[in-house]
Structures are given as C-alpha cells and as structure tokens.
mmCIF file as gemmi writes it, N, C-alpha and C atoms, coordinates in Angstrom:
data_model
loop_
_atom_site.group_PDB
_atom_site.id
_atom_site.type_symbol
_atom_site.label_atom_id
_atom_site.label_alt_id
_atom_site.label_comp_id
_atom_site.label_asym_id
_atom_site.label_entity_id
_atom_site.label_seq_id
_atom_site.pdbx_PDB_ins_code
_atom_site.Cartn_x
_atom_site.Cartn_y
_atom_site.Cartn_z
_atom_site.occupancy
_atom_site.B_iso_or_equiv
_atom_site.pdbx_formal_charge
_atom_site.auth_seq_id
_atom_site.auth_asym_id
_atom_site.pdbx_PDB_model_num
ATOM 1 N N . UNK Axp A 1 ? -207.239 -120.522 18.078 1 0 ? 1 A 1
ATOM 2 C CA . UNK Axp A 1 ? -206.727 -119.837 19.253 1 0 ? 1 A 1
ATOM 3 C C . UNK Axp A 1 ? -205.241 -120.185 19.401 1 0 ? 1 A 1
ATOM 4 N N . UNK Axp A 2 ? -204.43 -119.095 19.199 1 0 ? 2 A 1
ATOM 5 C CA . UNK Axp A 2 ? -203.069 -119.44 19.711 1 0 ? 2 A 1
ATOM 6 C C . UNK Axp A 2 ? -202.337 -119.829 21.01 1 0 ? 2 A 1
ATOM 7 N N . UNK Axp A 3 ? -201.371 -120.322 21.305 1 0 ? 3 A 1
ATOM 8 C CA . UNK Axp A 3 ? -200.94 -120.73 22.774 1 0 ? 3 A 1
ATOM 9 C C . UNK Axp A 3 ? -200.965 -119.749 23.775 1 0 ? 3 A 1
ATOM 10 N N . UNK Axp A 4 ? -200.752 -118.511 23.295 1 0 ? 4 A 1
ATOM 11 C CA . UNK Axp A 4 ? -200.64 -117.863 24.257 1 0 ? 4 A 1
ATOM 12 C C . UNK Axp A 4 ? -201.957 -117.257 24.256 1 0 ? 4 A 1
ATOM 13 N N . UNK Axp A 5 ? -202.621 -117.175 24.04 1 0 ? 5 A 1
ATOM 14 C CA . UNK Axp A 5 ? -204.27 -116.892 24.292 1 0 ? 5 A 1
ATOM 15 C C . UNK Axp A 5 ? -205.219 -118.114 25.176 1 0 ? 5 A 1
ATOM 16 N N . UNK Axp A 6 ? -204.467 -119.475 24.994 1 0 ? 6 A 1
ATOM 17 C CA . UNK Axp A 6 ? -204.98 -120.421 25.696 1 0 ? 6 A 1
ATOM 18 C C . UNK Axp A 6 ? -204.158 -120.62 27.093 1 0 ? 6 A 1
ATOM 19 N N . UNK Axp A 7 ? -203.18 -119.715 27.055 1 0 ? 7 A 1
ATOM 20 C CA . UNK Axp A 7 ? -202.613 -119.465 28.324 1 0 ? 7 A 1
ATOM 21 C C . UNK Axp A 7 ? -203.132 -118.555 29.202 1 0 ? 7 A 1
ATOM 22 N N . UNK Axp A 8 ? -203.436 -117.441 28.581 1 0 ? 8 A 1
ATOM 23 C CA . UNK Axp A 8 ? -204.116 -116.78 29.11 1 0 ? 8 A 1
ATOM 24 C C . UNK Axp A 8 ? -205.252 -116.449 29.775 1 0 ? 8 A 1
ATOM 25 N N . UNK Axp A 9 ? -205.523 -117.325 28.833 1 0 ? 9 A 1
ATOM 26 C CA . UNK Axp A 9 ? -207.526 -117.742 29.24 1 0 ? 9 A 1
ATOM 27 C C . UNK Axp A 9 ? -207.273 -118.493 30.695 1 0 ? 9 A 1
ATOM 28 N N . UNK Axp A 10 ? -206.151 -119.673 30.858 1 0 ? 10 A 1
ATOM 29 C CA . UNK Axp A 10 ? -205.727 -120.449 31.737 1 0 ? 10 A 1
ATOM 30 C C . UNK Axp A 10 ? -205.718 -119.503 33.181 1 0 ? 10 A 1
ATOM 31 N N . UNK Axp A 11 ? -204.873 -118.679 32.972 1 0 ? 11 A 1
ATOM 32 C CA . UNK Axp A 11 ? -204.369 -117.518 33.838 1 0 ? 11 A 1
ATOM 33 C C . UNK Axp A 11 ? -205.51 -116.897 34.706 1 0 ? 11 A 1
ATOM 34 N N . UNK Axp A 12 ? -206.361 -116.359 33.605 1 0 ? 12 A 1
ATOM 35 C CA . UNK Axp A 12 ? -207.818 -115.605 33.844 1 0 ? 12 A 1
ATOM 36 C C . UNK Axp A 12 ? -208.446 -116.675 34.905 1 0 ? 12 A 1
ATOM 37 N N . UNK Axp A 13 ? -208.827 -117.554 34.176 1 0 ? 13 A 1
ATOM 38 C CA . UNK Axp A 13 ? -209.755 -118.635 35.237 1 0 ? 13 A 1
ATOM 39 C C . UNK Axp A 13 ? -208.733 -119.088 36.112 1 0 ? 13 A 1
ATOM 40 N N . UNK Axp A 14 ? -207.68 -119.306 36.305 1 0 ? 14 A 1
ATOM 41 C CA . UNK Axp A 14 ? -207.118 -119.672 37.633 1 0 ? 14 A 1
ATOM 42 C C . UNK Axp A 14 ? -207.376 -118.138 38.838 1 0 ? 14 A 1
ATOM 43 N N . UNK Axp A 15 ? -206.785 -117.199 38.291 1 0 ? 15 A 1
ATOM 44 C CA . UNK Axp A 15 ? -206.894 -116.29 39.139 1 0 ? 15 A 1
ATOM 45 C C . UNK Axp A 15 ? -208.684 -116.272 39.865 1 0 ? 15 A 1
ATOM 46 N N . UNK Axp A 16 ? -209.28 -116.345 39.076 1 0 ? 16 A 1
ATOM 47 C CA . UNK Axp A 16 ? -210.782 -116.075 39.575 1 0 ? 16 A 1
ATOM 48 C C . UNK Axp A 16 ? -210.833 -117.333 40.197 1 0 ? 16 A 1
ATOM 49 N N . UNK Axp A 17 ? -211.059 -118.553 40.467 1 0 ? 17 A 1
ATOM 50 C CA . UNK Axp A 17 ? -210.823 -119.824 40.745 1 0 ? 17 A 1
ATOM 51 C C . UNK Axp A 17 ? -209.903 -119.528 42.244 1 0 ? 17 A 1
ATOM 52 N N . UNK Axp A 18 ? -209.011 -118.912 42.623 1 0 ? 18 A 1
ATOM 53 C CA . UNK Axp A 18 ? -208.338 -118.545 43.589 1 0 ? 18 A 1
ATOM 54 C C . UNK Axp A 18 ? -208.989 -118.016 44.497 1 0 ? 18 A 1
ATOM 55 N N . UNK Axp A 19 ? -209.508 -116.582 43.966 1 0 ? 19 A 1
ATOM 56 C CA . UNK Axp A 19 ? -210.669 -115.834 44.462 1 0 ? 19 A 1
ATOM 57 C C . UNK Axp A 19 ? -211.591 -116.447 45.079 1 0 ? 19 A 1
ATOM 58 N N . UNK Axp A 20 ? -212.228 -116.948 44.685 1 0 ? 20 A 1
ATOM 59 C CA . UNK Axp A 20 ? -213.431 -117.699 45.236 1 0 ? 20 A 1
ATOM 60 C C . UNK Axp A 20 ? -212.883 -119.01 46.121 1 0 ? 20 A 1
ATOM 61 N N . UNK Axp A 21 ? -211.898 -119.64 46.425 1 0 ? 21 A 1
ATOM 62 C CA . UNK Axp A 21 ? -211.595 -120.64 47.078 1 0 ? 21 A 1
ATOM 63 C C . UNK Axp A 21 ? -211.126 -119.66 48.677 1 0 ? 21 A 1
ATOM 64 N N . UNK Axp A 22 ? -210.922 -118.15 48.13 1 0 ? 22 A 1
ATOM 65 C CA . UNK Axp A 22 ? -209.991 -117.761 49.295 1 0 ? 22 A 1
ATOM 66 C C . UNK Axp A 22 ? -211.043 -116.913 50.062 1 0 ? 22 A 1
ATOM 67 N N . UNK Axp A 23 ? -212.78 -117.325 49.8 1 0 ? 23 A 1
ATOM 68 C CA . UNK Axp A 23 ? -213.589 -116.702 50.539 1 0 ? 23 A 1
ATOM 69 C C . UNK Axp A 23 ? -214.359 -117.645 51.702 1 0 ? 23 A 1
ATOM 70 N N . UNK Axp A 24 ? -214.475 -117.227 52.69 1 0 ? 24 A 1
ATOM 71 C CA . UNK Axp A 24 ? -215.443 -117.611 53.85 1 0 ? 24 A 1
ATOM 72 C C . UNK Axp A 24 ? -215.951 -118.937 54.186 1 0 ? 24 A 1
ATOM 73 N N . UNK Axp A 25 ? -217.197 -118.139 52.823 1 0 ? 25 A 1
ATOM 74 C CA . UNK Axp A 25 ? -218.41 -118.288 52.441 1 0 ? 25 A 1
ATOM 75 C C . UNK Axp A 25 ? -218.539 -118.591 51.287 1 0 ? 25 A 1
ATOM 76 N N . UNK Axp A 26 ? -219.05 -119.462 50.75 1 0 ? 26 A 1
ATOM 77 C CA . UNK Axp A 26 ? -219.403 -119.972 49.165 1 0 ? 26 A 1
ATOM 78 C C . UNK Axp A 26 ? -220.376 -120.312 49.077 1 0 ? 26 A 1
ATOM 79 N N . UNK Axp A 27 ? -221.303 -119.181 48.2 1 0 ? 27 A 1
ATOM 80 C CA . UNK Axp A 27 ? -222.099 -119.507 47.923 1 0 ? 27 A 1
ATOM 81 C C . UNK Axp A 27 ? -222.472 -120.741 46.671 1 0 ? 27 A 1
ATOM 82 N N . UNK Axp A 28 ? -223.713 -121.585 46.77 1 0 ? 28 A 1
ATOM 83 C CA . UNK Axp A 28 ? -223.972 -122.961 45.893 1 0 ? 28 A 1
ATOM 84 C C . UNK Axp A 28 ? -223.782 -121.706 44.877 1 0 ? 28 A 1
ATOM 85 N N . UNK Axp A 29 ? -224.122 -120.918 44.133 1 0 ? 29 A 1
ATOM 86 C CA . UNK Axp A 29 ? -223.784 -120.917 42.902 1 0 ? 29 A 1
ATOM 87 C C . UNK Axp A 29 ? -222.536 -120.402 42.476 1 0 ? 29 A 1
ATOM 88 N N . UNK Axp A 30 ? -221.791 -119.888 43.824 1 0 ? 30 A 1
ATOM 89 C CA . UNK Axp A 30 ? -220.328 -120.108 43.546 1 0 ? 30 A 1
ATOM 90 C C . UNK Axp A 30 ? -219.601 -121.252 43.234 1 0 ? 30 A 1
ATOM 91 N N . UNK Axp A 31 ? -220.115 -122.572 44.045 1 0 ? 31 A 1
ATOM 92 C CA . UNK Axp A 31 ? -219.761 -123.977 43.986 1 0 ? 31 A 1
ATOM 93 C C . UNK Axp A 31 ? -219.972 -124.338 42.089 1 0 ? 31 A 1
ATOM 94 N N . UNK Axp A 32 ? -220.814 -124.059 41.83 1 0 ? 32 A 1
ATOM 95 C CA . UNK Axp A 32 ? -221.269 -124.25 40.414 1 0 ? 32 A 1
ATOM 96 C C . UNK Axp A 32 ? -220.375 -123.532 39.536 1 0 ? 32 A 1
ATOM 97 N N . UNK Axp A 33 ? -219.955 -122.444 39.772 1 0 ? 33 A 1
ATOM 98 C CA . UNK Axp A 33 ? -218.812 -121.228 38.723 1 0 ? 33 A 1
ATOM 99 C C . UNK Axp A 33 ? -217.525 -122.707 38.779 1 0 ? 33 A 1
ATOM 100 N N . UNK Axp A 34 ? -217.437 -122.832 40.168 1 0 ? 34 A 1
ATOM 101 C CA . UNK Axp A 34 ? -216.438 -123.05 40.3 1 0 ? 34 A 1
ATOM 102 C C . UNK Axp A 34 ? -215.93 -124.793 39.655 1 0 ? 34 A 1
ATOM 103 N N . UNK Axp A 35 ? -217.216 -125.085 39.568 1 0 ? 35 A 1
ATOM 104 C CA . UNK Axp A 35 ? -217.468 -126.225 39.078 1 0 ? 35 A 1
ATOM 105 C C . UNK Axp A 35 ? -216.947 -126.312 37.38 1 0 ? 35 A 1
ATOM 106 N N . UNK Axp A 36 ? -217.984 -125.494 36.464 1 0 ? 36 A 1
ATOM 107 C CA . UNK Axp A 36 ? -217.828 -124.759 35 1 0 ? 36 A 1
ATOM 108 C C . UNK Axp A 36 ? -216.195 -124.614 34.956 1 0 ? 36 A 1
ATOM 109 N N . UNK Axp A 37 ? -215.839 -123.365 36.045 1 0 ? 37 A 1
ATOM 110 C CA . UNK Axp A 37 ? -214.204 -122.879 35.558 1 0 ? 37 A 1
ATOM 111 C C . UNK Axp A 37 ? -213.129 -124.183 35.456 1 0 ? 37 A 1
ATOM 112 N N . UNK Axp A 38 ? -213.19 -125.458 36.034 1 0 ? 38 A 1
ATOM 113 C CA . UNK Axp A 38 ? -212.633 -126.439 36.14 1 0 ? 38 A 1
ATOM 114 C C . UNK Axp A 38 ? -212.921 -127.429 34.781 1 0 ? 38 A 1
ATOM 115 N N . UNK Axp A 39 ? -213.943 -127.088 34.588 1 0 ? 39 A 1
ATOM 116 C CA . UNK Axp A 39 ? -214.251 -127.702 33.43 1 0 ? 39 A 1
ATOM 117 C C . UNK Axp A 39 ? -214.094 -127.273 32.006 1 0 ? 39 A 1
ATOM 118 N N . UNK Axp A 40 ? -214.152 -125.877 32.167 1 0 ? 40 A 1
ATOM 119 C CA . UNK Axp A 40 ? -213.18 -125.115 31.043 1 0 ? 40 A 1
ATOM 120 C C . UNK Axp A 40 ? -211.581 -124.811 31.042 1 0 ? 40 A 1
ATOM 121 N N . UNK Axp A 41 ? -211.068 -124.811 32.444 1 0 ? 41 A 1
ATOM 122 C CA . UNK Axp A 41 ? -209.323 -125.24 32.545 1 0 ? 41 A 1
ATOM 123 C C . UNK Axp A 41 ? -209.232 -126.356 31.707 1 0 ? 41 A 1
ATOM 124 N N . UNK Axp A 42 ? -209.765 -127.774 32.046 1 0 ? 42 A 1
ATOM 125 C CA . UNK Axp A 42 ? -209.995 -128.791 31.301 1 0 ? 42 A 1
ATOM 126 C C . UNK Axp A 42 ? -209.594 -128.976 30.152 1 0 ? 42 A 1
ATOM 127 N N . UNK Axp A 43 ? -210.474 -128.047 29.017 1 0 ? 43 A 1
ATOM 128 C CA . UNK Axp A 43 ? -210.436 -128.164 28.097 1 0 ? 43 A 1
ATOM 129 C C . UNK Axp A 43 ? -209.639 -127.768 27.242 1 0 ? 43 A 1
ATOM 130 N N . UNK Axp A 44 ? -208.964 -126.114 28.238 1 0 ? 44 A 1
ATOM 131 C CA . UNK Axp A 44 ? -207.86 -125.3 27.858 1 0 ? 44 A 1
ATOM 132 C C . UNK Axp A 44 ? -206.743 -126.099 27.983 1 0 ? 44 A 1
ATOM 133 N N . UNK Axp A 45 ? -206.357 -126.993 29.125 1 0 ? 45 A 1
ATOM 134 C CA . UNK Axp A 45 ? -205.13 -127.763 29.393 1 0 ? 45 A 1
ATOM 135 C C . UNK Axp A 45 ? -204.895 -128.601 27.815 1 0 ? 45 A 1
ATOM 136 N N . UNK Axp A 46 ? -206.14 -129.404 27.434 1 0 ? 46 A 1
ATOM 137 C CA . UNK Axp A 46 ? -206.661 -130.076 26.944 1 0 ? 46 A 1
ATOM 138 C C . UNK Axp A 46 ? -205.81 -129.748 25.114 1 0 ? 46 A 1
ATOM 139 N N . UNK Axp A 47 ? -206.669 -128.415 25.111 1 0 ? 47 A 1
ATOM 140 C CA . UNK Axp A 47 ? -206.094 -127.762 23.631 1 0 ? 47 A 1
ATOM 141 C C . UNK Axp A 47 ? -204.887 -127.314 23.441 1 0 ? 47 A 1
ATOM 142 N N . UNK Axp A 48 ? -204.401 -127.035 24.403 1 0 ? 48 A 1
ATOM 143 C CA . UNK Axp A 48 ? -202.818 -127.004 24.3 1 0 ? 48 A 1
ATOM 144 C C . UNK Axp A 48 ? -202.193 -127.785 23.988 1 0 ? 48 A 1
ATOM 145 N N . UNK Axp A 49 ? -202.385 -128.949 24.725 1 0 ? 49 A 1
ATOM 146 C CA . UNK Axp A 49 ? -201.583 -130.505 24.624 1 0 ? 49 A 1
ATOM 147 C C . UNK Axp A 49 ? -201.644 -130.738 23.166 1 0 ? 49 A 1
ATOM 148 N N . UNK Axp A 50 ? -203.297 -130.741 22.483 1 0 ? 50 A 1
ATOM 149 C CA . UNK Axp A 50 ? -203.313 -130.696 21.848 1 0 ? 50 A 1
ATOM 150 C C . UNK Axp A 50 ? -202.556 -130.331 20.259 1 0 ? 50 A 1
ATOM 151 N N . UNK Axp A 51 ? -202.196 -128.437 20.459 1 0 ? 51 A 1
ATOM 152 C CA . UNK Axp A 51 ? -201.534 -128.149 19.73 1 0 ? 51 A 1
ATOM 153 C C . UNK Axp A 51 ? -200.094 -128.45 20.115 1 0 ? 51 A 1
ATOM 154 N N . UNK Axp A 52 ? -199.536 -128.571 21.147 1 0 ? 52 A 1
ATOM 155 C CA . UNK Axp A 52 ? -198.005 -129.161 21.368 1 0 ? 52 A 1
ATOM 156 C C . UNK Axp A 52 ? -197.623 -130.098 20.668 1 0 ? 52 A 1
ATOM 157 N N . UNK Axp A 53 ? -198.613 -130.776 20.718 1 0 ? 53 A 1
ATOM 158 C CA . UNK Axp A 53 ? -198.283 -132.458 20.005 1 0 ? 53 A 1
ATOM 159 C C . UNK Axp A 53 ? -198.261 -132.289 18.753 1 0 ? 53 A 1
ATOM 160 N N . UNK Axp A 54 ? -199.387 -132.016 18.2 1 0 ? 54 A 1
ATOM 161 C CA . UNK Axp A 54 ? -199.244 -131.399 16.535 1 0 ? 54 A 1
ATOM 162 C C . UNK Axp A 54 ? -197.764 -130.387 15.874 1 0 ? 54 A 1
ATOM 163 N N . UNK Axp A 55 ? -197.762 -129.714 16.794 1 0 ? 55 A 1
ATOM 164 C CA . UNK Axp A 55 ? -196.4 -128.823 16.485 1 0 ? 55 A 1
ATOM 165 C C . UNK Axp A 55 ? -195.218 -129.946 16.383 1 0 ? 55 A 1
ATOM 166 N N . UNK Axp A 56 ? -195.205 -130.719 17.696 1 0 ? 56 A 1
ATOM 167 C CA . UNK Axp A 56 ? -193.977 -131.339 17.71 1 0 ? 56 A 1
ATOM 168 C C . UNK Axp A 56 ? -193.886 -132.511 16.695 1 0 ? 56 A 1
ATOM 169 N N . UNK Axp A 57 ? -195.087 -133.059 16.133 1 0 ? 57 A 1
ATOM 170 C CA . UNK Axp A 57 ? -195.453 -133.798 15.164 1 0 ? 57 A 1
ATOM 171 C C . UNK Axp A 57 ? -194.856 -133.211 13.65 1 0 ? 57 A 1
ATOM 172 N N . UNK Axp A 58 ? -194.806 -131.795 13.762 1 0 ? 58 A 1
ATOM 173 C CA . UNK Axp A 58 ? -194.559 -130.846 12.24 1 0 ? 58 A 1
ATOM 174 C C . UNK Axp A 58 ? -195.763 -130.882 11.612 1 0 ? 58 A 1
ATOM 175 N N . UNK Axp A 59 ? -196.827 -130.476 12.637 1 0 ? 59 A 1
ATOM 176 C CA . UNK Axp A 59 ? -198.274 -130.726 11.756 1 0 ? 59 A 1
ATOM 177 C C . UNK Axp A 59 ? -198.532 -129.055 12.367 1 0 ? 59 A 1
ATOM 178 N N . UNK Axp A 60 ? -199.611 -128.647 11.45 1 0 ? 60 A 1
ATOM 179 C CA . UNK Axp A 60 ? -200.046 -127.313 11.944 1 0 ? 60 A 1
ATOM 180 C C . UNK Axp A 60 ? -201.31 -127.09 13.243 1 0 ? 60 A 1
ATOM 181 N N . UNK Axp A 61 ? -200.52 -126.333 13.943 1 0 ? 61 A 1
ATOM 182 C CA . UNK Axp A 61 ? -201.274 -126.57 15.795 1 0 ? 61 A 1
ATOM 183 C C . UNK Axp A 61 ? -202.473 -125.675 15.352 1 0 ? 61 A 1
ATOM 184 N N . UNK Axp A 62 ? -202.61 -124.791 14.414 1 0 ? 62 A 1
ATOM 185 C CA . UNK Axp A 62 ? -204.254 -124.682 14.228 1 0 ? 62 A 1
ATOM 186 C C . UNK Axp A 62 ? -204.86 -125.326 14.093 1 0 ? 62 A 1
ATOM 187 N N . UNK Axp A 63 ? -204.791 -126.736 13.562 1 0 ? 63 A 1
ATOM 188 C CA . UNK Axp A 63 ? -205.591 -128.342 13.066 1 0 ? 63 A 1
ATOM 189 C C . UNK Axp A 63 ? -206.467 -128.571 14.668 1 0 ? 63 A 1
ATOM 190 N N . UNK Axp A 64 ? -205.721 -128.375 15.88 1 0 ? 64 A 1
ATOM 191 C CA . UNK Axp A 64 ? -206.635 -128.764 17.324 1 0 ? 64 A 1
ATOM 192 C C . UNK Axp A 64 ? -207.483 -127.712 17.125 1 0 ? 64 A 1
ATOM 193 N N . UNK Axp A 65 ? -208.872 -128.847 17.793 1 0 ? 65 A 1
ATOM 194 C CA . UNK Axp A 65 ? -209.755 -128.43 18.384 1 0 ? 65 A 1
ATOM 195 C C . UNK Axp A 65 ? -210.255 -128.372 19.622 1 0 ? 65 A 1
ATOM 196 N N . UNK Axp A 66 ? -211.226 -127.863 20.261 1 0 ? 66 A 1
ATOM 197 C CA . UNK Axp A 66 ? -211.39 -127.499 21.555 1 0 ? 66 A 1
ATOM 198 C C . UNK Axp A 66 ? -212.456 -129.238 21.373 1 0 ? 66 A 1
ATOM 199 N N . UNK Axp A 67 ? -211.965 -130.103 22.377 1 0 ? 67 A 1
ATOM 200 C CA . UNK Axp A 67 ? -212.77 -131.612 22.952 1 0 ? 67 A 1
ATOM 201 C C . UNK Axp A 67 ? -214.552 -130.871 23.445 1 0 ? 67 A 1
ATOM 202 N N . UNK Axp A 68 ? -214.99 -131.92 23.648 1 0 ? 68 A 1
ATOM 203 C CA . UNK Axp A 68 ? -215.776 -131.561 24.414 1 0 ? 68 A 1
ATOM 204 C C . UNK Axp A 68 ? -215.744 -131.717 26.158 1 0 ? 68 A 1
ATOM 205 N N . UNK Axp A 69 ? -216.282 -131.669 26.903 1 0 ? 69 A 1
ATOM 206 C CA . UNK Axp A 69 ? -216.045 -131.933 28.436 1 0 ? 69 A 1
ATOM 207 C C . UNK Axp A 69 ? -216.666 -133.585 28.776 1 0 ? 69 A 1
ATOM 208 N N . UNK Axp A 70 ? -217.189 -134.478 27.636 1 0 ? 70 A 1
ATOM 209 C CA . UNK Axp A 70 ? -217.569 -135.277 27.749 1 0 ? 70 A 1
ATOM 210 C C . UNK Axp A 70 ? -216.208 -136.427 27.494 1 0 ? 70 A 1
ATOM 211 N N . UNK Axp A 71 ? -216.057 -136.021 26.548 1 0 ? 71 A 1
ATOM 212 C CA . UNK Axp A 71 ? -214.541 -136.458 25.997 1 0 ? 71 A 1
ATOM 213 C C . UNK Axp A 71 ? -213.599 -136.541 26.882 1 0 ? 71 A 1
ATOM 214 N N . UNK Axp A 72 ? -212.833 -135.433 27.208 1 0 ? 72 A 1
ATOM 215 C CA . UNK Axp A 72 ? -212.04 -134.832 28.112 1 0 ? 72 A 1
ATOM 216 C C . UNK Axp A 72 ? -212.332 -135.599 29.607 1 0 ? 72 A 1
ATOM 217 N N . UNK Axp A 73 ? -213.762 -135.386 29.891 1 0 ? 73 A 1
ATOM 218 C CA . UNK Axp A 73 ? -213.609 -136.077 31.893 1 0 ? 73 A 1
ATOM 219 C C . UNK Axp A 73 ? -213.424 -137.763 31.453 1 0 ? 73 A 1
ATOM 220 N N . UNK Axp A 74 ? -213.36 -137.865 30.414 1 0 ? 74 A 1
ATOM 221 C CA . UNK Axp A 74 ? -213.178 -139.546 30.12 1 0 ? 74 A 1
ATOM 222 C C . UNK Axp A 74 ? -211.688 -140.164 29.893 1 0 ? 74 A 1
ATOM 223 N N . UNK Axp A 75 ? -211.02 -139.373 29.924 1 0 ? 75 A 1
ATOM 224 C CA . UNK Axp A 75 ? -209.237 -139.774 29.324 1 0 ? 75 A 1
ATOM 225 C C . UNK Axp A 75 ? -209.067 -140.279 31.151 1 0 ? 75 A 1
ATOM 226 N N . UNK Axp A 76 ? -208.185 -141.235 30.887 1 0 ? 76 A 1
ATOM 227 C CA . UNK Axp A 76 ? -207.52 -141.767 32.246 1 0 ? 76 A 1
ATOM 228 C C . UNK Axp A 76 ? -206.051 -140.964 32.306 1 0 ? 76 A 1
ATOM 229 N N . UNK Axp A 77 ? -205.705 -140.488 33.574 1 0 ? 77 A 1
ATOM 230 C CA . UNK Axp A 77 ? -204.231 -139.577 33.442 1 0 ? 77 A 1
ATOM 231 C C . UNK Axp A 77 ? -203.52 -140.825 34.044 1 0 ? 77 A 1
C-alpha cells in the first residue's frame, strides 16, 4: 500500500469517526465501530511511520508491514 492510499484510508475513517462522535445518540454498536475505526487508524498511523523510516533509511517503504493491533496498543508513545 502506498502513502497516499494509507492516507487516505486515514482520511476515510477519520471523516466517518467524526460522524458518529457528532451524533446525539450512540448507539453500543456504534461505540464498537468506533472502537475498530481507532484501532485501524492505529495501524494506518502505524504503517506509515513505518514506511517513512524505511524511506528515510534508503530502504524500500514496500518492505513495511501492516503490525498487528496487539503489537501496536503495546508501544509506549
């Protein structure tokens, strides 16, 4: 996946992620989307960094892979 497709994807789930924060009413299995979409931003933030670093390394940013969410909720920021 290229950067700008993992931007995009970023984009997509933020906008929907907006949506649903800017309603009422939330429904529990909205709480749950909303739960997932955070956890796939995650991973998107995640693979970017990923390929940034590799690029800036002079390594090829196709080499990143997508972490898992197990991985990922475990890094200390």
């Amino acid at each position: 996946m290229e950067d700008q497709q993992v931007l995009n994807r970023i984009k997509e789930l933020t906008a929907h992620e907006e949506k649903l924060w800017g309603k009422t009413d939330i429904s529990e299995e909205e709480v749950q989307k909303l739960h997932e979409m955070k956890l796939e931003l995650d991973q998107c933030w995640d693979l970017l960094r990923q390929r940034r670093a590799l690029r800036d390394a002079g390594e090829n940013p196709n080499q990143a892979e997508a972490r898992d969410i197990g991985t990922i909720e475990n890094y200390e920021e």
